[in-house]
Every structure is written in C-alpha cells, then in structure tokens.
PDB file with one MODEL, atoms N, CA, C and O in Angstrom:
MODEL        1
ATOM      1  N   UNK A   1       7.322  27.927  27.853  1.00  0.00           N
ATOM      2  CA  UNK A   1       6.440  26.792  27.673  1.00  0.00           C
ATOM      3  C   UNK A   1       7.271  25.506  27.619  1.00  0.00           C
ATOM      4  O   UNK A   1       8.194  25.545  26.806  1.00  0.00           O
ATOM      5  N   UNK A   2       7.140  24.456  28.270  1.00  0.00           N
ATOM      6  CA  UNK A   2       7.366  23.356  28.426  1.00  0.00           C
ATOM      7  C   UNK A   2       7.563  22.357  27.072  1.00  0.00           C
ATOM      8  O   UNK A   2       6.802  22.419  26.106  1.00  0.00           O
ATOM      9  N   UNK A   3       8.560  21.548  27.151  1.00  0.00           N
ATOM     10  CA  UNK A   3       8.401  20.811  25.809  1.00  0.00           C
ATOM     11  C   UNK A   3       8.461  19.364  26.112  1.00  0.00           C
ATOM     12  O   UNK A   3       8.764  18.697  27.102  1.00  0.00           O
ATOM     13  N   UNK A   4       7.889  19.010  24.379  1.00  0.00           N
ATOM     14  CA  UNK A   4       7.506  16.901  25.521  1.00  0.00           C
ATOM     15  C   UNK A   4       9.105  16.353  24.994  1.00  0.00           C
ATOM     16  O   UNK A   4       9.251  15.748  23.932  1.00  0.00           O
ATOM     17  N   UNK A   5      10.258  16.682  25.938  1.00  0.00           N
ATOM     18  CA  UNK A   5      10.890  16.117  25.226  1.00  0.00           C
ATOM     19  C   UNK A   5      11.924  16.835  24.619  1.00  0.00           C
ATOM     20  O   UNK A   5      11.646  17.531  23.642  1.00  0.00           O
ATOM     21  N   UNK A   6      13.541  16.760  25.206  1.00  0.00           N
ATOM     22  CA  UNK A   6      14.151  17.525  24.230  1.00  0.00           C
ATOM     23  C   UNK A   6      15.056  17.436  22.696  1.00  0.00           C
ATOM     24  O   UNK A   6      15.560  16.317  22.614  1.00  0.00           O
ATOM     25  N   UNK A   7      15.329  18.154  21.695  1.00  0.00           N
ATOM     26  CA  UNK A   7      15.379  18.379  20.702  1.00  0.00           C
ATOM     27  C   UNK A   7      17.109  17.545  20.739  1.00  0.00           C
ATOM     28  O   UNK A   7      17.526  17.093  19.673  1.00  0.00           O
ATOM     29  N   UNK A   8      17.739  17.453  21.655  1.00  0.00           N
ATOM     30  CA  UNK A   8      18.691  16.592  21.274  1.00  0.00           C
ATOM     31  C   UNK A   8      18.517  14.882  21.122  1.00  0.00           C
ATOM     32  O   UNK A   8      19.342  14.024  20.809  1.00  0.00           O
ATOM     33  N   UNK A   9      17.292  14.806  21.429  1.00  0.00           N
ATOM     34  CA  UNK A   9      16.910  12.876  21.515  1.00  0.00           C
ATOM     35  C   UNK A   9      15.617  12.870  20.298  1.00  0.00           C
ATOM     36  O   UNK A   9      14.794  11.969  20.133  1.00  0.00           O
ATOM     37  N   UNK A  10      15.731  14.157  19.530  1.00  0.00           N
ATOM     38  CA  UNK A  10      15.069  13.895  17.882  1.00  0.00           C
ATOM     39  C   UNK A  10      15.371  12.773  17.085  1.00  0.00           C
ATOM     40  O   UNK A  10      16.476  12.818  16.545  1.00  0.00           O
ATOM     41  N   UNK A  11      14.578  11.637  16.841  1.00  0.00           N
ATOM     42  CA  UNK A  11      15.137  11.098  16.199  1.00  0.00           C
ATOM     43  C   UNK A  11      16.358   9.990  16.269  1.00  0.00           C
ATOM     44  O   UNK A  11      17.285   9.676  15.522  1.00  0.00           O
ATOM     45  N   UNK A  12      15.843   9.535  17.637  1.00  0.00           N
ATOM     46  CA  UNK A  12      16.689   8.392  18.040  1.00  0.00           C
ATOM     47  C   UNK A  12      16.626   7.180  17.648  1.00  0.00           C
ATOM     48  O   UNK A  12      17.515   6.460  17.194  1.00  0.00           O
ATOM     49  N   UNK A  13      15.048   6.882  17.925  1.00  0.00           N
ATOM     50  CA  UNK A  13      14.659   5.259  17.851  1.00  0.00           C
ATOM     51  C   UNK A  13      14.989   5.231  16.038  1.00  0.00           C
ATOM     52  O   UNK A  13      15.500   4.194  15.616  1.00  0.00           O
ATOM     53  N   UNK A  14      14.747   6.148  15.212  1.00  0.00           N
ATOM     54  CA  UNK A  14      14.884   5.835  14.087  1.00  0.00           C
ATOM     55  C   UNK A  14      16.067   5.326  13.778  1.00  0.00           C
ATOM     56  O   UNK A  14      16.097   4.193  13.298  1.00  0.00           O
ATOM     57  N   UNK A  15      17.053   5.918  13.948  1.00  0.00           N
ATOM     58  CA  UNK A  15      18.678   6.081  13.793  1.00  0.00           C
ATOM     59  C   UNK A  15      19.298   4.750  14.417  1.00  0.00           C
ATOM     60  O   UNK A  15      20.418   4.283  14.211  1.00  0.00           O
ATOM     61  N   UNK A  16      18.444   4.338  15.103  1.00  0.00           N
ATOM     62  CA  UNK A  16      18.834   2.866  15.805  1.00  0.00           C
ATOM     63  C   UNK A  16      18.449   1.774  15.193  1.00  0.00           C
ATOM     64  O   UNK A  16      19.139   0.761  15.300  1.00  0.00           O
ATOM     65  N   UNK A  17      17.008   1.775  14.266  1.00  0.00           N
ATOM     66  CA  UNK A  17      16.664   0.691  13.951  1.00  0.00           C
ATOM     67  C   UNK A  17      17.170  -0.128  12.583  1.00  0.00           C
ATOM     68  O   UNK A  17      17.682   0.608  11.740  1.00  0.00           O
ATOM     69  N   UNK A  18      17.111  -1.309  12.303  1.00  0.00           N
ATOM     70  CA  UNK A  18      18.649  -1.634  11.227  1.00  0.00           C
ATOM     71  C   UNK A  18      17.661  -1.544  10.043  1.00  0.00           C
ATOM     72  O   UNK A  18      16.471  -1.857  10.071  1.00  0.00           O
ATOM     73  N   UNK A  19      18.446  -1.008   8.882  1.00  0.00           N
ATOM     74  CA  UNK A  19      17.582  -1.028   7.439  1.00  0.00           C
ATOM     75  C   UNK A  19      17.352  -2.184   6.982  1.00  0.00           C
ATOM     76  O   UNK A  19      18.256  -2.982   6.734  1.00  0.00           O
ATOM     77  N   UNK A  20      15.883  -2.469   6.781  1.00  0.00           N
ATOM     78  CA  UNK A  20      15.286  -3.476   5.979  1.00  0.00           C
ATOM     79  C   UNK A  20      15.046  -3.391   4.699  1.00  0.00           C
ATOM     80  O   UNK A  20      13.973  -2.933   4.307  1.00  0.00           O
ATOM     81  N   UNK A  21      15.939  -3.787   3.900  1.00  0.00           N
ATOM     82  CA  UNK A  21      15.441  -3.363   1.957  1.00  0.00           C
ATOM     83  C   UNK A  21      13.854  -4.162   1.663  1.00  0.00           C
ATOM     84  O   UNK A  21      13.284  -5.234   1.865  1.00  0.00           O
ATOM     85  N   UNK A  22      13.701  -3.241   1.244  1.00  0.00           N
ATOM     86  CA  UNK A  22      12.177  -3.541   0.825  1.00  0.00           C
ATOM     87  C   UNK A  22      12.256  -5.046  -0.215  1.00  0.00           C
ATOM     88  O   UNK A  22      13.319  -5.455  -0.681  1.00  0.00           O
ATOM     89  N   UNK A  23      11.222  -5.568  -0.388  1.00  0.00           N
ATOM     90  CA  UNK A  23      11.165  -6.287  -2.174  1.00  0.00           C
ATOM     91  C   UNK A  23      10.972  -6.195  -3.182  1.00  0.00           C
ATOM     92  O   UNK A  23       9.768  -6.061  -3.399  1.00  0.00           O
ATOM     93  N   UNK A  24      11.696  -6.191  -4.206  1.00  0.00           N
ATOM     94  CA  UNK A  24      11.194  -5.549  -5.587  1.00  0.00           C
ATOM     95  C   UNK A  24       9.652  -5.960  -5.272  1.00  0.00           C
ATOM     96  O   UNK A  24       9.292  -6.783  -4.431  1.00  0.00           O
ATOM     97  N   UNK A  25       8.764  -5.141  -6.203  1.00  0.00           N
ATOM     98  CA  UNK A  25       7.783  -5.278  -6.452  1.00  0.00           C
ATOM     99  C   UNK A  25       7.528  -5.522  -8.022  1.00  0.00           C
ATOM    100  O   UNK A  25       8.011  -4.833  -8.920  1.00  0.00           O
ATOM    101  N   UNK A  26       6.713  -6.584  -8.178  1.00  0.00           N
ATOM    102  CA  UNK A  26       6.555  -6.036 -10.415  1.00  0.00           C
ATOM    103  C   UNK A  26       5.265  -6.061 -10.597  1.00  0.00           C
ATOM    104  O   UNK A  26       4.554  -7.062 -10.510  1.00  0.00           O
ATOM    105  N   UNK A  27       5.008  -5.238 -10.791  1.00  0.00           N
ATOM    106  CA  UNK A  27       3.609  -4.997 -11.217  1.00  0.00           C
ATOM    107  C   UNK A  27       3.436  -6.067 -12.443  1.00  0.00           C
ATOM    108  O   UNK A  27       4.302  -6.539 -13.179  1.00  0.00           O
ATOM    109  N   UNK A  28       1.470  -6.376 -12.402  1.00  0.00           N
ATOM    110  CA  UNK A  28       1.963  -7.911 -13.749  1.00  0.00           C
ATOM    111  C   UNK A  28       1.839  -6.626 -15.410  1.00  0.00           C
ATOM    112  O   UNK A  28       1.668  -5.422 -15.603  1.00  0.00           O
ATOM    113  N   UNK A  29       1.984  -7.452 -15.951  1.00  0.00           N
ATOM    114  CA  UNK A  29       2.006  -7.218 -17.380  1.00  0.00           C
ATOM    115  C   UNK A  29       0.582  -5.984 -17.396  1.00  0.00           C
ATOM    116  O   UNK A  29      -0.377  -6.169 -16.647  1.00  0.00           O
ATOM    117  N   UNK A  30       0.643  -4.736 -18.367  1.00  0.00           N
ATOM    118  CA  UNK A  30      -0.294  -4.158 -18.469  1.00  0.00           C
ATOM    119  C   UNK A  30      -1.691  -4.675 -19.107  1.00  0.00           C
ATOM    120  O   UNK A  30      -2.765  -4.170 -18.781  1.00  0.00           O
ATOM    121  N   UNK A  31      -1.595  -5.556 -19.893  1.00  0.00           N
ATOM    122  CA  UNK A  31      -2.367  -5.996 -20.961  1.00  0.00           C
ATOM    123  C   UNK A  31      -3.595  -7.093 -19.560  1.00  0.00           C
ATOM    124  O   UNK A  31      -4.804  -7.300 -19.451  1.00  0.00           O
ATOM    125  N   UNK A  32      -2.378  -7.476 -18.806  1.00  0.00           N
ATOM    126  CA  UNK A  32      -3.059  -8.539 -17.905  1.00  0.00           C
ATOM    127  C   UNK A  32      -3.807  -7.820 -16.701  1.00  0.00           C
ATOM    128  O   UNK A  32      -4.595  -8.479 -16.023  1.00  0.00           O
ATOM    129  N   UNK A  33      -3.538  -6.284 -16.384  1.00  0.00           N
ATOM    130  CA  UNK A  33      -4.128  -5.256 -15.345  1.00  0.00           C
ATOM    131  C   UNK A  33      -5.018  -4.488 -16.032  1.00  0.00           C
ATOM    132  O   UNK A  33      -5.981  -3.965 -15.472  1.00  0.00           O
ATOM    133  N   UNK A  34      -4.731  -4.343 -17.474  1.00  0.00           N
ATOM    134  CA  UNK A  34      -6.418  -3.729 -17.752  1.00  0.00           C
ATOM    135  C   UNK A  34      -7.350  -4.333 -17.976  1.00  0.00           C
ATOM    136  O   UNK A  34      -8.417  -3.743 -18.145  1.00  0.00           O
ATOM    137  N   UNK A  35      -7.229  -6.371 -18.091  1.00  0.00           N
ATOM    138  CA  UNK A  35      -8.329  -6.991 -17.817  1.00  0.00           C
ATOM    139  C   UNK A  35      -8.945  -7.236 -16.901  1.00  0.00           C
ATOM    140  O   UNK A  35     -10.123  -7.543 -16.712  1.00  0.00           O
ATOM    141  N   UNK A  36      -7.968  -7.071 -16.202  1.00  0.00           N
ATOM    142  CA  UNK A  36      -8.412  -7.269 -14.205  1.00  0.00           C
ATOM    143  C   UNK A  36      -8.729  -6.125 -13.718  1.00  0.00           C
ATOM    144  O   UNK A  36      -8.946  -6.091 -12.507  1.00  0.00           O
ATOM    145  N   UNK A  37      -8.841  -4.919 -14.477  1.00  0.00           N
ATOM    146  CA  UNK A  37      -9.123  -3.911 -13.733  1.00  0.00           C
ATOM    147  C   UNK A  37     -10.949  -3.017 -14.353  1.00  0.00           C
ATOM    148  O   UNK A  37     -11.698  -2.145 -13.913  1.00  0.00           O
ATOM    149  N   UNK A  38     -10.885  -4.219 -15.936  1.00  0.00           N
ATOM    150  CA  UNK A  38     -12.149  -3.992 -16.648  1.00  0.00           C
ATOM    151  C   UNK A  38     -13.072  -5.162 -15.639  1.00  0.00           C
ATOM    152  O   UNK A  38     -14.122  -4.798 -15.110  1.00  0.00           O
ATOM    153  N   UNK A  39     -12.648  -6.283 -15.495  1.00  0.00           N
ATOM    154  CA  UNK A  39     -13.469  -7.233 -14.797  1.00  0.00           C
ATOM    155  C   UNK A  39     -13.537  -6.802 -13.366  1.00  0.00           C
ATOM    156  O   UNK A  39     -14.364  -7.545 -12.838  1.00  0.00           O
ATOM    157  N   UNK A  40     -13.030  -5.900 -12.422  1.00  0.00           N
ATOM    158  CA  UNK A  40     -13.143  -5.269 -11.681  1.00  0.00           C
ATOM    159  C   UNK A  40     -14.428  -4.433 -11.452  1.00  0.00           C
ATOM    160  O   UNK A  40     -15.358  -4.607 -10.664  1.00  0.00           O
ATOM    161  N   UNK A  41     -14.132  -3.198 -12.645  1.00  0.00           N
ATOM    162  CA  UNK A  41     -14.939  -1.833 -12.635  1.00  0.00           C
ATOM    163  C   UNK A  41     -16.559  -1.963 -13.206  1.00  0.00           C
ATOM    164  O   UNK A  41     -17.553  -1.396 -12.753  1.00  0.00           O
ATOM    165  N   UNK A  42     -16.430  -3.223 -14.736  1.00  0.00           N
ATOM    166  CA  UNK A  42     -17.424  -3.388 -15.542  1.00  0.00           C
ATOM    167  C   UNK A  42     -18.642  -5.059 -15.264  1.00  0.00           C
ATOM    168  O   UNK A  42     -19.844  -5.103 -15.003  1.00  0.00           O
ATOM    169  N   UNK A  43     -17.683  -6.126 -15.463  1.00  0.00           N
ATOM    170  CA  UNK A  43     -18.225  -7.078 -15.271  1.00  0.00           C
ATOM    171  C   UNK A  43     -18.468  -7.337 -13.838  1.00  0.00           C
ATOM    172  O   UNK A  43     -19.644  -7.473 -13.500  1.00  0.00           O
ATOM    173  N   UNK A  44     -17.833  -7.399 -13.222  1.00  0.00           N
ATOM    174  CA  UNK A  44     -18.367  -7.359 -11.281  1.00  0.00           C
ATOM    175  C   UNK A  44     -19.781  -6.361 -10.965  1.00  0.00           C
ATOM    176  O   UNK A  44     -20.872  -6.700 -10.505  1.00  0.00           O
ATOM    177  N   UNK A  45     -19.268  -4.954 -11.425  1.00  0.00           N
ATOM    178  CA  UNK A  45     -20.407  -4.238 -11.291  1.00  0.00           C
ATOM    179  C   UNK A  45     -21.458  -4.340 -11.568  1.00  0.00           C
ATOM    180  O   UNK A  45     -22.275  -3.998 -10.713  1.00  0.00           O
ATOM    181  N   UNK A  46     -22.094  -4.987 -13.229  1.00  0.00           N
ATOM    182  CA  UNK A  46     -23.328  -4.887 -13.709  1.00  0.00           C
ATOM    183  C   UNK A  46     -23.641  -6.002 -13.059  1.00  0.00           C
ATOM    184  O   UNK A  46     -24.852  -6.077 -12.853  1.00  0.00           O
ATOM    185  N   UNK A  47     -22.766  -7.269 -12.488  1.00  0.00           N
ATOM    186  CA  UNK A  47     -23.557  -8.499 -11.430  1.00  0.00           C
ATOM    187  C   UNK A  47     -23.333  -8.455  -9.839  1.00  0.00           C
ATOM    188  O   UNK A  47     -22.429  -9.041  -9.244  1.00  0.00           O
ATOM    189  N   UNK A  48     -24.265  -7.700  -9.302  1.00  0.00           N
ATOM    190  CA  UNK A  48     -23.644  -7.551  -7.623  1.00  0.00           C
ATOM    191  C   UNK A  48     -24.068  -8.711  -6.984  1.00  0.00           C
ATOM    192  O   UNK A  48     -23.828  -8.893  -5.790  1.00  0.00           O
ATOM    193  N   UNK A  49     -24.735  -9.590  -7.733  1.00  0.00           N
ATOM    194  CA  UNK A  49     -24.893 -10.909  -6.975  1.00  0.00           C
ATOM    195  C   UNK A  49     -24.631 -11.828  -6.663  1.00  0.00           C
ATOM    196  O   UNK A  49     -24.993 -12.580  -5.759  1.00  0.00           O
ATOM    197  N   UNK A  50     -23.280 -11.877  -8.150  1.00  0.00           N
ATOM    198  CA  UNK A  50     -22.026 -13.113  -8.386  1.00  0.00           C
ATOM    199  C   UNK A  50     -20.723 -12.462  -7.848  1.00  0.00           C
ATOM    200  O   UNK A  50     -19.836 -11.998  -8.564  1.00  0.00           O
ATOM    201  N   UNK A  51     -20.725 -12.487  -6.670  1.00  0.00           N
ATOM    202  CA  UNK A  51     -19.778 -11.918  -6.033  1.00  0.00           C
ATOM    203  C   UNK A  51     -19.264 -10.243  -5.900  1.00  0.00           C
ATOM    204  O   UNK A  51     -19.316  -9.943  -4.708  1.00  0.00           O
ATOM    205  N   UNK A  52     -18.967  -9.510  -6.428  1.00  0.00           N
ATOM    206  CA  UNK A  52     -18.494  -7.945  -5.814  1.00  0.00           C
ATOM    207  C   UNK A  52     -17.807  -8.017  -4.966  1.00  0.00           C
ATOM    208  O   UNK A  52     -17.237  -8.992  -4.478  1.00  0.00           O
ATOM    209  N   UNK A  53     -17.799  -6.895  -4.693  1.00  0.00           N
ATOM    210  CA  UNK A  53     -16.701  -7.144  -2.986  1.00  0.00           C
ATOM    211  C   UNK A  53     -17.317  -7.630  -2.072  1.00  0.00           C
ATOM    212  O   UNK A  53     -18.535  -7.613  -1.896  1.00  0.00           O
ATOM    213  N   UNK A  54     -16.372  -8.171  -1.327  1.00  0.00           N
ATOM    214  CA  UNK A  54     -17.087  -8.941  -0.143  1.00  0.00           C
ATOM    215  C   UNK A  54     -16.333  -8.431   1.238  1.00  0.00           C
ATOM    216  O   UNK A  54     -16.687  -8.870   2.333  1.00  0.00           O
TER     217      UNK A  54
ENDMDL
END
C-alpha cells in the first residue's frame, strides 16, 4: 500500500520553523475572577435584556 509521503521528511516544516516564546500570561487576582465570573453566571443571567452575550 502506498504512502502520502515518506517517513524520512516526518517532521520537517516543524524542525525548521524558529521558536517563538510565548508571553507570560497572569491571570488577574482571584478575588477579582470570582466577581467577574459571579457577574458573568448570576447577574447577566437573571437580566437577558441588559446585555448577555452578544
């Protein structure tokens, strides 16, 4: 059976391309994500008329 492609060119384009370091990421303060995540789940929800997702 035929293959797409042989097993010595596995993994080329990767091996070529130059490493980009990511950016730290910081998540905000917890105290400040469980208000944003209560005004999210609770207060948005019981008003779907003052915005929700859009």
């Amino acid at each position: 059976m035929p293959t797409h492609g042989s097993l010595t060119k596995a993994g080329k384009v990767r091996s070529q391309t130059p490493k980009i370091e990511g950016r730290p990421r910081r998540s905000p303060i917890p105290r400040r994500r469980n208000w944003a995540n209560y005004q999210k789940r609770f207060l948005m929800a019981a008003q779907p008329e003052r915005g929700g997702r859009r």
